[in-house]
C-alpha positions as a Markdown table, in Angstrom:
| # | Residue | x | y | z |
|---|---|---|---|---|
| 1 | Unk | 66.1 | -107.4 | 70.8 |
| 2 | Unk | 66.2 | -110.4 | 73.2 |
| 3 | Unk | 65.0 | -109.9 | 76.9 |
| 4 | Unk | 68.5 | -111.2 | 78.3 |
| 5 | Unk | 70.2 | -108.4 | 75.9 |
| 6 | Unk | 68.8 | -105.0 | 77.3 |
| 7 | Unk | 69.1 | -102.8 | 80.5 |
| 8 | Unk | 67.2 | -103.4 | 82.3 |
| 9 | Unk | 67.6 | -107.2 | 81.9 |
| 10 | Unk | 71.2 | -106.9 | 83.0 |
| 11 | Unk | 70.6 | -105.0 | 86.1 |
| 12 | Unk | 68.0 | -107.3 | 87.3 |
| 13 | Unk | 70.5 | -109.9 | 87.2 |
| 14 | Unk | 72.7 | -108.0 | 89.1 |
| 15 | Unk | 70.4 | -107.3 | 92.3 |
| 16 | Unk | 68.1 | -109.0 | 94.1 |
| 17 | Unk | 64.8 | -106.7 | 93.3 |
| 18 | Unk | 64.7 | -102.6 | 91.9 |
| 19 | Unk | 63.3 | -99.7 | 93.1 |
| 20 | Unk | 61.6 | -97.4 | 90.6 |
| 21 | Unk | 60.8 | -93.9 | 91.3 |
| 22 | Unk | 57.8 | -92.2 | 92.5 |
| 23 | Unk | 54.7 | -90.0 | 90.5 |
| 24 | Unk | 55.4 | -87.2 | 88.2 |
| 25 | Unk | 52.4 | -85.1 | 88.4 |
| 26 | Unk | 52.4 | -85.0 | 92.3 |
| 27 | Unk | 56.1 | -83.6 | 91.9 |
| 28 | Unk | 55.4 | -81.0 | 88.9 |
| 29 | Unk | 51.8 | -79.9 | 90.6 |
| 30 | Unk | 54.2 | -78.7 | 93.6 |
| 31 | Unk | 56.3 | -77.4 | 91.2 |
| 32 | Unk | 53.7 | -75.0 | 89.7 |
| 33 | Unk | 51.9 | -76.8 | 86.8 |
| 34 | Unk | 48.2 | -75.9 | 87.0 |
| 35 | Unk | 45.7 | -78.0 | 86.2 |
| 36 | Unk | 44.5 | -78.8 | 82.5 |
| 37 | Unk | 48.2 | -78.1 | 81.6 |
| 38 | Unk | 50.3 | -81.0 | 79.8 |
| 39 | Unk | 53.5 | -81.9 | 81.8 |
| 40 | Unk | 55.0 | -82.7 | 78.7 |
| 41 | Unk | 55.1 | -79.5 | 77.5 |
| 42 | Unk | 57.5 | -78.9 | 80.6 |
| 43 | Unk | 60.4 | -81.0 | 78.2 |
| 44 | Unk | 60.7 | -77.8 | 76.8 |
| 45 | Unk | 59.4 | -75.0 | 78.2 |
| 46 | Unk | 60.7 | -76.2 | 81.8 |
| 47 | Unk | 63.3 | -79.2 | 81.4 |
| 48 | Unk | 65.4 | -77.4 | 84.4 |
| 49 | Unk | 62.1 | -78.9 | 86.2 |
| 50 | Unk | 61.9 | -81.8 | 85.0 |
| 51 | Unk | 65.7 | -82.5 | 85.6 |
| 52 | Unk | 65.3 | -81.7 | 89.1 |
| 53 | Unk | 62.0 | -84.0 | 89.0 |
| 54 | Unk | 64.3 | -86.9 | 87.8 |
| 55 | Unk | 67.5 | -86.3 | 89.8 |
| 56 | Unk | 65.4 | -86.1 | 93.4 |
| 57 | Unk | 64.4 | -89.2 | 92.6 |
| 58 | Unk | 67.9 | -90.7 | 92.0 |
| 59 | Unk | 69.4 | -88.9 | 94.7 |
| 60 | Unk | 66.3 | -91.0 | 96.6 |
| 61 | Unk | 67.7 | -94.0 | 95.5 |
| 62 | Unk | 65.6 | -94.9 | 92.5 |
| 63 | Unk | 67.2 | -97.5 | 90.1 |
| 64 | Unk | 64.4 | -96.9 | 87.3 |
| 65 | Unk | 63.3 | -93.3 | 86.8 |
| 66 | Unk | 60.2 | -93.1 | 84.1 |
| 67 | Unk | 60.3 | -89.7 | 81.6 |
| 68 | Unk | 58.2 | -87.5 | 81.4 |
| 69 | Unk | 56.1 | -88.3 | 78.8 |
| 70 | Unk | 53.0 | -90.7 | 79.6 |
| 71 | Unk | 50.7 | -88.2 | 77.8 |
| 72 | Unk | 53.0 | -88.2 | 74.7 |
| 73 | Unk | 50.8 | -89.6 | 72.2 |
| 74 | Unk | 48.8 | -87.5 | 69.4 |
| 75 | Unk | 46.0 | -88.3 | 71.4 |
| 76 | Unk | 46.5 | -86.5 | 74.5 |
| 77 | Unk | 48.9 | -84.1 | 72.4 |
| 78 | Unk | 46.0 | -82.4 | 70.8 |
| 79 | Unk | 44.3 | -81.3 | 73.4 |
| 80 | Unk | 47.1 | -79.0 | 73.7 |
| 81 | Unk | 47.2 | -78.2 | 70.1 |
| 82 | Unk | 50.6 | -80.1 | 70.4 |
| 83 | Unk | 50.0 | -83.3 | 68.0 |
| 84 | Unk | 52.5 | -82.0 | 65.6 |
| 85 | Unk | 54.6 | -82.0 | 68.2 |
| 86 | Unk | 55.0 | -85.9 | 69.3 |
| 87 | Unk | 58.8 | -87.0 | 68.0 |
| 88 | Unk | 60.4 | -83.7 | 70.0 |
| 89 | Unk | 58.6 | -83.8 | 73.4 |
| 90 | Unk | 59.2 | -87.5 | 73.9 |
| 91 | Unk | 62.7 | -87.6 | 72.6 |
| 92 | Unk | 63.4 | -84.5 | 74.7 |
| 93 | Unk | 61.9 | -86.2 | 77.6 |
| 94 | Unk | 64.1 | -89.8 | 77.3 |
| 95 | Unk | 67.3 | -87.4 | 76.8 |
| 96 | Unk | 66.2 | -85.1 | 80.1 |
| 97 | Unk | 65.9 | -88.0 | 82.0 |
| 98 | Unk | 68.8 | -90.0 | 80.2 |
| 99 | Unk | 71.3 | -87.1 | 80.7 |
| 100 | Unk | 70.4 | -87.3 | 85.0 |
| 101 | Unk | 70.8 | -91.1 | 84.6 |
| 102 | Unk | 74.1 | -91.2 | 83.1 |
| 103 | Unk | 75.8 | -89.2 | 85.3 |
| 104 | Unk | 74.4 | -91.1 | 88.6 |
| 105 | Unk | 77.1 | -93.0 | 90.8 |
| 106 | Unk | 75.5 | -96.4 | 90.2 |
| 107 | Unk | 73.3 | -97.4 | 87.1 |
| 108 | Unk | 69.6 | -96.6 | 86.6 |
| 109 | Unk | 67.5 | -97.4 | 84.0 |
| 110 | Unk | 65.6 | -94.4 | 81.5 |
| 111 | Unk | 62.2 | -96.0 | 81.3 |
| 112 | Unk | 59.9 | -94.4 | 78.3 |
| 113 | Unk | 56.7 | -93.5 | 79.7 |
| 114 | Unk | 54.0 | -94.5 | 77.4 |
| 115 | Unk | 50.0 | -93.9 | 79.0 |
| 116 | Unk | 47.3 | -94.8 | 77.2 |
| 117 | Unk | 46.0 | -92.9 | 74.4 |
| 118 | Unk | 42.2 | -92.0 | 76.4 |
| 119 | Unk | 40.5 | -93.1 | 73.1 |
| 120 | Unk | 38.4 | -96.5 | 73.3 |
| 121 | Unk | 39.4 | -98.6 | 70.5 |
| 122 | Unk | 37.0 | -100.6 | 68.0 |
| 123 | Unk | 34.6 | -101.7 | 68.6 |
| 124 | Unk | 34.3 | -99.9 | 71.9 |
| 125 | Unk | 34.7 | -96.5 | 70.3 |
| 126 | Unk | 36.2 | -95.1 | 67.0 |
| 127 | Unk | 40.4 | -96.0 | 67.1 |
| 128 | Unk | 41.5 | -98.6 | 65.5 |
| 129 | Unk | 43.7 | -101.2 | 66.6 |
| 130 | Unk | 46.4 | -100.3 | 63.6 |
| 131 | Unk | 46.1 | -96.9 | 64.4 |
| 132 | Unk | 47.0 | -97.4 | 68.3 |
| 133 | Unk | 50.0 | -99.1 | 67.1 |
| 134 | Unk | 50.9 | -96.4 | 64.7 |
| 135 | Unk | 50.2 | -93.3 | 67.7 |
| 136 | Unk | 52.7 | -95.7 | 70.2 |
| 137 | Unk | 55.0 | -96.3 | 67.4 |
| 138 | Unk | 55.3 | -92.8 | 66.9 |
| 139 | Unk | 55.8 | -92.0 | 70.8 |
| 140 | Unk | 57.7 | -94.6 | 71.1 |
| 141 | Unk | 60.5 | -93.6 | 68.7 |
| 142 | Unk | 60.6 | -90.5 | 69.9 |
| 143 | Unk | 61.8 | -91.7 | 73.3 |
| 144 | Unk | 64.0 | -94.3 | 71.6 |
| 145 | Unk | 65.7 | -91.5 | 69.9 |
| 146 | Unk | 66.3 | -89.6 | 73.3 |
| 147 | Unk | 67.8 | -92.5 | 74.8 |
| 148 | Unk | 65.1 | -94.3 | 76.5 |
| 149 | Unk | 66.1 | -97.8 | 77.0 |
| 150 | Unk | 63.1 | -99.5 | 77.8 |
| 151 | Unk | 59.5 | -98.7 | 76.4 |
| 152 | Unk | 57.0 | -98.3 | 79.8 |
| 153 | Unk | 53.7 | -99.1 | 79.0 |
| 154 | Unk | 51.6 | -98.4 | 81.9 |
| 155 | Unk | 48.5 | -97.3 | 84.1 |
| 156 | Unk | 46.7 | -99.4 | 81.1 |
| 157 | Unk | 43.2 | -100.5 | 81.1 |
| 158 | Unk | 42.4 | -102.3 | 77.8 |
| 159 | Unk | 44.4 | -105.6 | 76.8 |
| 160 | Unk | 44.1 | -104.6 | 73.3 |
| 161 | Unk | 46.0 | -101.2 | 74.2 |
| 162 | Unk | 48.7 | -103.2 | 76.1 |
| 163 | Unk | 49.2 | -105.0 | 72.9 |
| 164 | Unk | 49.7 | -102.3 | 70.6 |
| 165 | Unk | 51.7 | -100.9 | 72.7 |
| 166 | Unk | 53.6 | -103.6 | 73.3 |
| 167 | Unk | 53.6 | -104.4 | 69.0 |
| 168 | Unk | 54.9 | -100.8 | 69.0 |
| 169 | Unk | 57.6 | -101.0 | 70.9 |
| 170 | Unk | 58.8 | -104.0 | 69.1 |
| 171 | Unk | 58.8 | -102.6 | 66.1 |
| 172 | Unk | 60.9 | -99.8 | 67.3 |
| 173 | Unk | 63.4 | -101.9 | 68.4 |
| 174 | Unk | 62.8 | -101.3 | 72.5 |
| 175 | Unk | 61.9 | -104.0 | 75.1 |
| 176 | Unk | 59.0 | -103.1 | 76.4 |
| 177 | Unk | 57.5 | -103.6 | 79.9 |
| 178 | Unk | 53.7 | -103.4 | 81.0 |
| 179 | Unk | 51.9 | -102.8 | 83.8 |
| 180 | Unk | 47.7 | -102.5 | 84.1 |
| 181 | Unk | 45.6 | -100.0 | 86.6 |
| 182 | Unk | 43.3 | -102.5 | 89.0 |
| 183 | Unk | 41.1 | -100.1 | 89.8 |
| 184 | Unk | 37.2 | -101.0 | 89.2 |
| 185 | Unk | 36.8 | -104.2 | 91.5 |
| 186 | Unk | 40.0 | -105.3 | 91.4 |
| 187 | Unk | 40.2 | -105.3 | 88.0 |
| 188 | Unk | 41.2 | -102.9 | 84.9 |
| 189 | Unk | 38.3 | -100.3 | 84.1 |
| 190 | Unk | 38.2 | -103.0 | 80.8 |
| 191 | Unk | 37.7 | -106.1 | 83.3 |
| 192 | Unk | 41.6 | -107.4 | 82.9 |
| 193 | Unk | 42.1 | -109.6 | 86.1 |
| 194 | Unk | 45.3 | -109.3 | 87.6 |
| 195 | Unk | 46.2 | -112.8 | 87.3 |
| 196 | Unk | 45.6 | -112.7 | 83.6 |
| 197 | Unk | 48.2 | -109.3 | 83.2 |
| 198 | Unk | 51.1 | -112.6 | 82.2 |
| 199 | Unk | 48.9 | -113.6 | 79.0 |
| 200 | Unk | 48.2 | -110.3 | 77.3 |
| 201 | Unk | 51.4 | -109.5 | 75.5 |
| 202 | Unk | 53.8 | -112.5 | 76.2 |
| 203 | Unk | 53.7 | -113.4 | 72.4 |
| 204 | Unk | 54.5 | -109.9 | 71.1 |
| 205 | Unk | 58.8 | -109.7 | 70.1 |
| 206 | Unk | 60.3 | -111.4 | 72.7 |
| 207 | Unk | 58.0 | -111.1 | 75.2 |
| 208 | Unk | 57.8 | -108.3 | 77.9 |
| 209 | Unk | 60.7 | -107.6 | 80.7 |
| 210 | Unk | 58.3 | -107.2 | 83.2 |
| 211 | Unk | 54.8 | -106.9 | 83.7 |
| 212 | Unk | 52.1 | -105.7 | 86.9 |
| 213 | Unk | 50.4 | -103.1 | 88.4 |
| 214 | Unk | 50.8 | -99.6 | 88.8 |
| 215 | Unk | 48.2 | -96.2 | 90.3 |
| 216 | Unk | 45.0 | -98.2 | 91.1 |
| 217 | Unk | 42.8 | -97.0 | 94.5 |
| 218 | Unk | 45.7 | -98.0 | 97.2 |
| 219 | Unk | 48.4 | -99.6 | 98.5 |
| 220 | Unk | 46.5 | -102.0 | 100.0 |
| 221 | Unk | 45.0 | -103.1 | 97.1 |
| 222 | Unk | 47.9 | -102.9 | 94.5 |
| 223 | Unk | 49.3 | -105.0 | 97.0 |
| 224 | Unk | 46.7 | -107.8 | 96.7 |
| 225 | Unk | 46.6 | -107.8 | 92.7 |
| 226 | Unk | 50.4 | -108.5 | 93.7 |
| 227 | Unk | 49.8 | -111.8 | 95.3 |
| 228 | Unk | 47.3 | -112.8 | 92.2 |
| 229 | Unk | 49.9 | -112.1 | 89.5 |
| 230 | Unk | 52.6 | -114.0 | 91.8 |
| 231 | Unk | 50.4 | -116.7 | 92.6 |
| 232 | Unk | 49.6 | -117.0 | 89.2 |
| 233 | Unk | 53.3 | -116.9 | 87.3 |
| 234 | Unk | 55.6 | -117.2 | 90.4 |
| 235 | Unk | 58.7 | -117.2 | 88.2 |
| 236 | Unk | 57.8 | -113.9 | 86.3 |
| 237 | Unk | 59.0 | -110.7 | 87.2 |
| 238 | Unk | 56.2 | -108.7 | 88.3 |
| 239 | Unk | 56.2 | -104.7 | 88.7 |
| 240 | Unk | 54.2 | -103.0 | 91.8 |
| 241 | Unk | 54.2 | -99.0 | 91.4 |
| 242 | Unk | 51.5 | -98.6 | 94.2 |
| 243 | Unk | 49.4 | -95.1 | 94.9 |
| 244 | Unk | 50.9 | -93.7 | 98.1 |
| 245 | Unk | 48.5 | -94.6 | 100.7 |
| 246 | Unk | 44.9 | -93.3 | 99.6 |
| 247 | Unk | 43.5 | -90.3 | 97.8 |
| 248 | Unk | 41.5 | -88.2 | 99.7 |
| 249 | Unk | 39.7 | -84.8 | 99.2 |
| 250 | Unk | 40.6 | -81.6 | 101.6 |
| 251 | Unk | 38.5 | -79.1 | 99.7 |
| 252 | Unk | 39.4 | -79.5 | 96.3 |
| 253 | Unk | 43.1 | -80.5 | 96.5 |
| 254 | Unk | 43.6 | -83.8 | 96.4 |
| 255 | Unk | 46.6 | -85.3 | 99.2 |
| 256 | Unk | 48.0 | -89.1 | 99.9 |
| 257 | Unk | 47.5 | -90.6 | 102.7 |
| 258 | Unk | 50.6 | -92.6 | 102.5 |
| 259 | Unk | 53.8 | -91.8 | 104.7 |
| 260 | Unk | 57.4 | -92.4 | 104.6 |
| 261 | Unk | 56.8 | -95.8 | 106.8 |
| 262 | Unk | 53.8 | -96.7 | 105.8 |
| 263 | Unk | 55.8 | -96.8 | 102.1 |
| 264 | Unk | 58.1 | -98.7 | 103.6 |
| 265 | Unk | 55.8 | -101.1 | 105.0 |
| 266 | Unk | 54.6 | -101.5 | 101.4 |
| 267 | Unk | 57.9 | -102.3 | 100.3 |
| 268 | Unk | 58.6 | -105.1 | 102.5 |
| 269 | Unk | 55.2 | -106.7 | 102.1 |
| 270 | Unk | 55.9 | -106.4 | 98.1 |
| 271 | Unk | 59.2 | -108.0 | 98.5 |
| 272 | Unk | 57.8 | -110.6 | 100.1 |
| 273 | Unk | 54.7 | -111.1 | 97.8 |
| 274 | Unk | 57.3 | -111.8 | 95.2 |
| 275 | Unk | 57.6 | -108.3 | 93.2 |
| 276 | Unk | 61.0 | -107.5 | 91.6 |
| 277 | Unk | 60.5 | -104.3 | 90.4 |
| 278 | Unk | 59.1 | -101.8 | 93.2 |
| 279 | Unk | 57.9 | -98.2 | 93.3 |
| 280 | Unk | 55.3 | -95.4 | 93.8 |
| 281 | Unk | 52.5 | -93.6 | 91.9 |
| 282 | Unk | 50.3 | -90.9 | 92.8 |
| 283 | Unk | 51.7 | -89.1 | 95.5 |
| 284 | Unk | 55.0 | -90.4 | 96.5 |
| 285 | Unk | 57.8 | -87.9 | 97.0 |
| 286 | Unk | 61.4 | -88.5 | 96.7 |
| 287 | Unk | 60.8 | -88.6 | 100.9 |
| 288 | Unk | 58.4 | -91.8 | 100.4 |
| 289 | Unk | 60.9 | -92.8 | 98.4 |
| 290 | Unk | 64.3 | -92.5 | 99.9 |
| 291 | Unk | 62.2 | -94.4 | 103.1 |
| 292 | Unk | 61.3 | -97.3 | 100.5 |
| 293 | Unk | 65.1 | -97.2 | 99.7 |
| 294 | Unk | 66.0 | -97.8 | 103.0 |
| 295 | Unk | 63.4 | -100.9 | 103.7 |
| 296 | Unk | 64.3 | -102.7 | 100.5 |
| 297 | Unk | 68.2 | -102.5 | 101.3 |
| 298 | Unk | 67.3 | -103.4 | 104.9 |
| 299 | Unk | 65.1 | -106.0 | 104.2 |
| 300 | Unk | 65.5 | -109.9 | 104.3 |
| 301 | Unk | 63.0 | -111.5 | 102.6 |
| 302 | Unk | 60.1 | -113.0 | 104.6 |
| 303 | Unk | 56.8 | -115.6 | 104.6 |
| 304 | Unk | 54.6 | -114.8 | 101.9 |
| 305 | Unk | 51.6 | -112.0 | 103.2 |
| 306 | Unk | 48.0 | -112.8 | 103.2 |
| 307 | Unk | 45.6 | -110.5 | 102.6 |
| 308 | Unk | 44.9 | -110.0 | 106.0 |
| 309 | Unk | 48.4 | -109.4 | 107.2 |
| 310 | Unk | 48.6 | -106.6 | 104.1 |
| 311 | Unk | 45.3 | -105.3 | 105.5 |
| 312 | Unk | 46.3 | -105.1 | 109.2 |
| 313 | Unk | 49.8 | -103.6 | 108.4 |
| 314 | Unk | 49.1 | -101.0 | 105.6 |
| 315 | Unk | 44.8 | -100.5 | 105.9 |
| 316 | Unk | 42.0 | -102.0 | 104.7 |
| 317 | Unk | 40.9 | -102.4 | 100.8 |
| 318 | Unk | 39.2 | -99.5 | 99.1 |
| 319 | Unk | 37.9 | -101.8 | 96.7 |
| 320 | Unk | 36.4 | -105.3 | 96.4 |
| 321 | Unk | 39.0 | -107.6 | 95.5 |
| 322 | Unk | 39.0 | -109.2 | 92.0 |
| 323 | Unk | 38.2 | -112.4 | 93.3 |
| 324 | Unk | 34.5 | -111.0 | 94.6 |
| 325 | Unk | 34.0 | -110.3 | 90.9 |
| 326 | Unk | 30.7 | -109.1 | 89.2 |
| 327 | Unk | 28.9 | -108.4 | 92.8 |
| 328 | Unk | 31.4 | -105.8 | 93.7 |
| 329 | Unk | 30.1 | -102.1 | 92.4 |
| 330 | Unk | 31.9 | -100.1 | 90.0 |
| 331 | Unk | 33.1 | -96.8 | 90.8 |
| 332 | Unk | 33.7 | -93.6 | 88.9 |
| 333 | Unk | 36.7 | -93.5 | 87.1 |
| 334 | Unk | 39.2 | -90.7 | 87.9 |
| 335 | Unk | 41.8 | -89.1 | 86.2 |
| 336 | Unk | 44.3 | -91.3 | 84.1 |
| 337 | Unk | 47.5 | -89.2 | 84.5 |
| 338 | Unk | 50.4 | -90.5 | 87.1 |
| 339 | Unk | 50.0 | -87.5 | 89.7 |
């Protein structure tokens, strides 16, 4: 399938940049899923939750909502004893969120969530790169089959994982975009620099839709990984699905640090940084994102930020910026899943 013949495509032709919605797991955790327990289990057990997960965000103002499903591969499915289970969750997930898209007042785009798989591959640990392939392929048709109209490949640390993926979804017969997780020195866990994100699946099918940055530490920081990948491909379209705010501990429940206008902020800065496609991760609510809504309709766009106007309008770095490179300290890794 050629880039110019698909959804999302089309609709980036038709306006200027698009807003794509907000994190999953903060929305279900408020909605009662404990801890341990696989949201995509929800497709099933739960899909009246999962349609009002998907249809806040619409009513928000989302133009791209993502399914439920970034856990979806036999990977993460056997932890829950659900590996048999991979086709039916994920196709039930594109057609929950399909079924809230279609009957939206304007068009929005059913994105397939795809995370990665938590296995290392070869020669890092034991998964082989066929077999990563095979496990998204798998995932991937799943969604296809619900009605998913692009394959979304994301919160990715390994470049060989973004290409099977990415191989995956062309073999399925999706376009596929892909977006990395600058989180350890402003680069993936994996050492993937932002500015390199363009290179590591452009030969795969017809090349990806989209590619960028989603999660990470902050919006700060997602924000300059932003003006690396623009700097460094200014004509590409480039993704930003930023943490809202920062993630900080209040006993042992995690909250954002972001608000509505500090998301907003975010939004105008990313416009003008050059980012096409705009959302939120961890912690942003259909609130955050009906504010983010407002600032991208609202907003003309402006002088390209440097990193000291992101830093004095949204808060400083939590990290060292990729550029500092091997002198900046790694931290420990948190959890993978969108919250």
């Amino acid at each position: 399938m050629s880039a110019s013949a698909n959804a999302l495509s089309d609709l980036l032709a038709q306006k200027r940049v698009l807003l794509a919605d907000g994190a999953t797991g903060t929305s279900l955790f408020a909605m009662g899923l404990e801890a341990g327990e696989a949201p995509e289990l929800w497709n099933e057990a739960k899909p009246e939750n999962i349609t009002k997960l998907h249809q806040d965000f619409v009513d928000a103002g989302a133009d791209i909502i993502l399914t439920n499903s970034f856990g979806g591969t036999r990977h993460r499915l056997k932890l829950h004893q659900a590996e048999d289970r991979v086709h039916a969750l994920n196709r039930r997930a594109a057609e929950i969120a399909r079924a809230v898209a279609d009957k939206a007042p304007r068009k929005v785009i059913t994105a397939g969530s795809v995370g990665p798989t938590g296995e290392l591959l070869i020669p890092l640990g034991a998964l082989s790169y066929e077999d990563a392939v095979a496990a998204f392929a798998e995932q991937i048709e799943g969604l296809k089959a619900g009605g998913a109209e692009v394959a979304w490949i994301e919160t990715m640390s390994s470049p060989d994982e973004i290409r099977a993926a990415a191989e995956a979804a062309t073999k399925v017969g999706l376009p596929y975009v892909y977006t990395g997780s600058f989180d350890t020195a402003g680069k993936t866990m994996m050492g993937l620099h932002p500015k390199d994100i363009h290179t590591v699946a452009g030969d795969i099918g017809e090349g990806p839709v989209a590619v960028g940055a989603n999660c990470g530490v902050g919006a700060s920081d997602i924000l300059s990984s932003l003006l690396d990948m623009t700097a460094a491909d200014p004509e590409a379209t480039v993704v930003v699905k930023g943490n809202c705010g920062i993630p900080e501990f209040r006993g042992s429940e995690i909250h954002y640090s972001g608000t509505p206008p500090l998301m907003a902020e975010y939004v105008r800065l990313a416009v003008d940084a050059g980012a096409k496609i705009i959302g939120g991760c961890c912690g942003t609510s259909c609130n955050h994102l009906a504010a983010m809504r407002l600032a991208l309709d609202n907003h003309a766009k402006g002088e390209r930020p440097t990193l000291d106007v992101i830093v004095e309008k949204i808060g400083p770095l939590r990290n060292k910026t990729a550029n500092e490179g091997a002198s900046a300290p790694t931290r420990e890794r948190g959890g993978r899943r969108r919250a």
